[in-house]
N, C-alpha and C positions, 0 to 999 in steps of 0.2 A: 510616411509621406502622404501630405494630400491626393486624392484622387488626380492623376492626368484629365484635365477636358475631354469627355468623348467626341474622338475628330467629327461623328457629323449630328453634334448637336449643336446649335449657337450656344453662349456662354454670356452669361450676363454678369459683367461687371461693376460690385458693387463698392465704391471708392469711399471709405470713410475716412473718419479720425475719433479716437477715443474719447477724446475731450470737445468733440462738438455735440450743442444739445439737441439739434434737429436730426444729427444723425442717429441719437438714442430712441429720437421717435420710429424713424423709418428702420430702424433694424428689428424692430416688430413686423412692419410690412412686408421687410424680404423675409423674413423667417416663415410668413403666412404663404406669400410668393412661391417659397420650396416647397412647401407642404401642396401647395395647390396646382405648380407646374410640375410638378417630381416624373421624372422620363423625358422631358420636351426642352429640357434648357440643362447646362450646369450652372451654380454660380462659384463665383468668386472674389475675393474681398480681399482689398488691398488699401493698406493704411497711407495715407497723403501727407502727412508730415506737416499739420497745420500750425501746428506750434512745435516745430521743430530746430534745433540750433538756431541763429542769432531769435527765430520768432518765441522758444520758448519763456518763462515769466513767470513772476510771483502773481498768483491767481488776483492778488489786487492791484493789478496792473490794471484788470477787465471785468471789475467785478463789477460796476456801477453798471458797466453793458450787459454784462449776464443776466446780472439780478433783476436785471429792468424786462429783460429777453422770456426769464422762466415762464412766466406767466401764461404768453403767446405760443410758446411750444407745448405746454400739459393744455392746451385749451385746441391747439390744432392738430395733436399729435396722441393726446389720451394718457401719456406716460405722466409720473408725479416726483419730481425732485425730495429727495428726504432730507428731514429738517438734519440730520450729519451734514450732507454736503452744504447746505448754507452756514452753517456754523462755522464751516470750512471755507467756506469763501469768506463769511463775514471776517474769518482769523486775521485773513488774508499772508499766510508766508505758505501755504501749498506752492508748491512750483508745478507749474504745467509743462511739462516734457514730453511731446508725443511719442520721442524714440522710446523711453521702455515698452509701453503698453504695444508697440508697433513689433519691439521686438517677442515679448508673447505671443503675440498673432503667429509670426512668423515662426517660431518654434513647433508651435500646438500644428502649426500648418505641413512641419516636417514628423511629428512623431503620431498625432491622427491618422491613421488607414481607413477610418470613416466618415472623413472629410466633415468634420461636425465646425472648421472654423466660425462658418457665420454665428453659431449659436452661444463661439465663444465671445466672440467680438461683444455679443450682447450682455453674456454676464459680465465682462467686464466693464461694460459700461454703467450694466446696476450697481458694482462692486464701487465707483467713485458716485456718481448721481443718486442712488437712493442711498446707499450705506457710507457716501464719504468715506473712503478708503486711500489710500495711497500707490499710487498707480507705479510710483517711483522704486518702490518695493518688492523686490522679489517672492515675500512670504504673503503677500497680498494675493498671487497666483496661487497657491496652494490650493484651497480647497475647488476651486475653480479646474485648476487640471486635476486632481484627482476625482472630481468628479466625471470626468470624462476616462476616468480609471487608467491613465497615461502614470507614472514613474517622475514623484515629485522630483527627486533627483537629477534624475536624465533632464527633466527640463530648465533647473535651474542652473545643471553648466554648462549648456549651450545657451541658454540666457543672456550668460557672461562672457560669452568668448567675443573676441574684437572680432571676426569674421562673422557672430550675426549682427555684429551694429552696423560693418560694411556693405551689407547685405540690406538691412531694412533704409541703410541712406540711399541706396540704387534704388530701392521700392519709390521712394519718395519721389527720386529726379524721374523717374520712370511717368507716374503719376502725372508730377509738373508737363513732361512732353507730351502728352494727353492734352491739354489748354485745359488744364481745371480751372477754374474762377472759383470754386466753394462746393461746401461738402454739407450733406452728400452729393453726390454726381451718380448715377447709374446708368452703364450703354450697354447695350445687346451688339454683342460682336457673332458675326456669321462668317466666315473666310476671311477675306479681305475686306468687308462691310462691316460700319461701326453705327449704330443708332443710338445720338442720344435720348434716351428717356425719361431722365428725370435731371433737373438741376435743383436742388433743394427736395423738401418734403413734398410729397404725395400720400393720399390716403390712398387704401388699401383697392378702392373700387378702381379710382382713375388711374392707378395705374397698372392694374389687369386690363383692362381697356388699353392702353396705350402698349402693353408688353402683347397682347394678344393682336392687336393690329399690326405690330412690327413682327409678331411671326409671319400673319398672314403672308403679308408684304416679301421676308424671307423667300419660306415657299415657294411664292409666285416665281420670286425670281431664281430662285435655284429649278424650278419646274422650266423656265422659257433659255435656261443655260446650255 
């Protein structure tokens, strides 16, 4: 199982989706983010369901947006799309399903005890963006979770079972009552107190800046409580 929150640190909540390209950028940032806040925050990552039921689609549904998009994301974000995944979009019959890759997350979330989710979230995002892979596929996960030395097995029939697809559709509407407008979204939750901190991309400066202000802020007020 994932790490429980420790009750009295904040928790910064990082809201993505597999198949959004700006979130491929910023899950370098959080990854940098653990590394540089490690003891002062927990994180955690929960999949939105951006293309999920009626919204999922044959990737040339939105390819003209994408491909038009790459550009501005490897240019504000540093990350580089691999000529696979354009071949792939150029094919155009990929289908975008956020529920598999959502239900990975979720698995890896229950069989990890060293809470390494965020860092899965990332390879699989390299696993479709740079390597054009298939997200819809279960033996796509393979090297991915065994690299995290987890039991390819164990993770692909709970993969399968209708109680984690039930399970990651609650993640989704969970997310929706949050008022997401688009992903990524990141908020610093403290008790009862939610800050958002980022809607879209952020580089790595401003938003240490903006996460180090919202501790302050914290503090203060748990100190005047």
């Amino acid at each position: 199982m994932q790490p429980t929150p420790t009750p009295d640190l904040p928790e910064l909540l990082y809201l993505y989706d597999a198949h959004c390209g700006w979130c491929y950028g910023m899950s370098s940032v959080m990854q940098r983010v653990e590394a540089s806040f490690t003891g002062r925050l927990t994180i955690s990552v929960l999949s939105g369901g951006m293309l999920a039921g009626e919204q999922a689609e044959p990737i040339a549904d939105s390819w003209g947006y994408i491909a038009g998009a790459m550009s501005q994301v490897e240019q504000a974000t540093g990350v580089r799309f691999g000529e696979a995944y354009k071949q792939l979009g150029a094919a155009g019959t990929y289908f975008q399903d956020s529920e598999a890759p959502a239900r990975a997350l979720y698995v890896v979330r229950q069989l990890d005890a060293q809470g390494r989710v965020l860092n899965f979230a990332h390879e699989v995002q390299l696993a479709l963006f740079a390597r054009g892979e298939d997200l819809n596929d279960v033996r796509t996960y393979k090297p991915l979770v065994q690299a995290l030395n987890l039991e390819f097995d164990e993770f692909a029939r709970r993969f399968a079972l209708p109680e984690t697809g039930a399970a990651v559709r609650r993640e989704f509407e969970a997310v929706a009552r949050i008022g997401v407008q688009g992903f990524p979204t990141i908020i610093l939750r403290a008790g009862s107190q939610g800050y958002v901190l980022s809607r879209g991309f952020q580089p790595y400066e401003a938003f240490a800046r903006n996460l180090e202000d919202a501790l302050a802020q914290v503090a203060e007020e748990q100190a005047g409580s």
